[in-house]
C-alpha positions as CSV (number, residue, x, y, z in Angstrom):
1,X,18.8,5.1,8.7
2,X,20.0,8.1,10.9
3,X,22.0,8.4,13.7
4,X,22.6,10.4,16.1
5,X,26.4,11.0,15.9
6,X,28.7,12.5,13.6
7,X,27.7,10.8,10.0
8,X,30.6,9.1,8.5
9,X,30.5,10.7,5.6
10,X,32.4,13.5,6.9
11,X,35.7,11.0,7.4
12,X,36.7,12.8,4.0
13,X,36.0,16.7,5.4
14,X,39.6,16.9,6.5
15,X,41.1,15.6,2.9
16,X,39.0,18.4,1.5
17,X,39.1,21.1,4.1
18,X,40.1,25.0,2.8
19,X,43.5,25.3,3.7
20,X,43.0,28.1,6.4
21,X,41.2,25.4,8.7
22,X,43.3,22.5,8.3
23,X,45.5,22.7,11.4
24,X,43.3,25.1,13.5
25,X,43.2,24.4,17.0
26,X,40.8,25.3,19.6
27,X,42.5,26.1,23.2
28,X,41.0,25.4,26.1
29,X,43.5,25.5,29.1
30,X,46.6,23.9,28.4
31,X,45.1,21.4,26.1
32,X,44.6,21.9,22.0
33,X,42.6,20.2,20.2
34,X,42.4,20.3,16.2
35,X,39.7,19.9,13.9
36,X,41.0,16.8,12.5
37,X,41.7,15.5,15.7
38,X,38.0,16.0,17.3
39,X,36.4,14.7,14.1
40,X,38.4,11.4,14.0
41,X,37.6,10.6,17.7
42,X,33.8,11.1,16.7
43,X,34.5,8.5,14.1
44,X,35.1,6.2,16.6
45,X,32.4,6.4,18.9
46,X,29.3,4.3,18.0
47,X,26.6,5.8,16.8
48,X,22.4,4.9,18.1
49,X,19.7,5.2,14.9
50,X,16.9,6.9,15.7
51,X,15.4,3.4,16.2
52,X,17.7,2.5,18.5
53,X,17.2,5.6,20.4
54,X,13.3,4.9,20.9
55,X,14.3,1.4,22.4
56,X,16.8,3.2,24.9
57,X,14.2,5.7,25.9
58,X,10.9,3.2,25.7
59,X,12.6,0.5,27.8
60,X,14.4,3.4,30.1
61,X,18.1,1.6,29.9
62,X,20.9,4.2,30.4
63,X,24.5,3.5,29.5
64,X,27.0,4.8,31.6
65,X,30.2,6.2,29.6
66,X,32.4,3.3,31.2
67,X,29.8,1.0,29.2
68,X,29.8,3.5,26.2
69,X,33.8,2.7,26.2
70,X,33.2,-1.3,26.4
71,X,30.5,-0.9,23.7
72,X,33.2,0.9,21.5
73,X,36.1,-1.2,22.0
74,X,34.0,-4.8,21.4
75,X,33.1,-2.9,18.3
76,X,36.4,-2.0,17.3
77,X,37.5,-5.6,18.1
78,X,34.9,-6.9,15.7
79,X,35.7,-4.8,13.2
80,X,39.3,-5.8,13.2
81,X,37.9,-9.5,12.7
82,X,35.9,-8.8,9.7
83,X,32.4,-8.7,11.3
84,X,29.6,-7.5,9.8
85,X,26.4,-7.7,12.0
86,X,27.0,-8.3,15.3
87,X,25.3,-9.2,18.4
88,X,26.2,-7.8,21.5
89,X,25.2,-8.5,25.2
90,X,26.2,-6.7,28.0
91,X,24.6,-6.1,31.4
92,X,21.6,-8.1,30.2
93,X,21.1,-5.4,27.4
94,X,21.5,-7.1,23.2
95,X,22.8,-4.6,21.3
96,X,22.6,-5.4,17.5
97,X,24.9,-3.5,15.2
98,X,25.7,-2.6,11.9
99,X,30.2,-3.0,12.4
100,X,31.2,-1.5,9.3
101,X,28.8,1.6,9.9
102,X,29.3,1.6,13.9
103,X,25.6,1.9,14.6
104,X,23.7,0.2,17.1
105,X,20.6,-0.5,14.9
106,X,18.6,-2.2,17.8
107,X,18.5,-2.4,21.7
108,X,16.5,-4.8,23.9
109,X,17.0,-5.9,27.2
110,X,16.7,-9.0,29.1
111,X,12.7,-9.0,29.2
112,X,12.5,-8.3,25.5
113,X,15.7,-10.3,24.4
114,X,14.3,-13.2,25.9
115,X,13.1,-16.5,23.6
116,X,13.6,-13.7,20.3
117,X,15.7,-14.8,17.4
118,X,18.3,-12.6,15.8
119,X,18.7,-13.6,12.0
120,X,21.3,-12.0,9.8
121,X,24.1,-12.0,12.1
122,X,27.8,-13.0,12.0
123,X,29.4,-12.6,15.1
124,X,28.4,-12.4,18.4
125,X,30.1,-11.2,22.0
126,X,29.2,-10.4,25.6
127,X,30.4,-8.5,27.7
């Protein structure tokens, strides 16, 4: 499934980075920001397959980056607790996930979430 972030297989990139980029920083005022440092924070974020991204833009929901955050931290929380496939609500929006791969597989909201069963799930939050 793709997504429509920074693909994790690139968590290794840094371990076999040239030895000319590894420590290169990009300067932009009086902050720097490495490589390494840029590519672990995409690692974090969570990441919206293709599918997911047709649900967002069929059923017109928009997530605000304050949302985005709440979305990423639950998902690090779960993560930390072993889940696997999770479902999450928030804002009367489901949001089901792969944890392990940080991508939001699926999106409905409240019209389309009603009387549906999710299957094949092992934790659950809302938010």
């Amino acid at each position: 499934m793709k997504t429509m972030s920074v693909p994790h297989t690139l968590g290794a990139l840094s371990a076999g980075m040239p030895q000319e980029l590894r420590g290169k920083t990009e300067e932009r005022g009086d902050v720097r920001t490495s490589f390494a440092d840029v590519l672990a924070a995409s690692e974090r974020r969570v990441n919206f397959s293709r599918h997911a991204v047709r649900r967002l833009e069929e059923r017109e929901i928009v997530l605000s980056p304050q949302e985005l955050e709440r979305l990423d931290g639950m998902v690090d929380r779960m993560a930390a607790k072993g889940a696997r496939q999770a479902l999450i609500l928030m804002n009367d929006t489901a949001f089901v996930l792969a944890v392990p791969k940080r991508t939001v597989i699926t999106v409905l909201d409240g019209e389309h979430a009603k009387d549906n069963i999710f299957t094949n799930i092992d934790s659950a939050a809302i938010l």
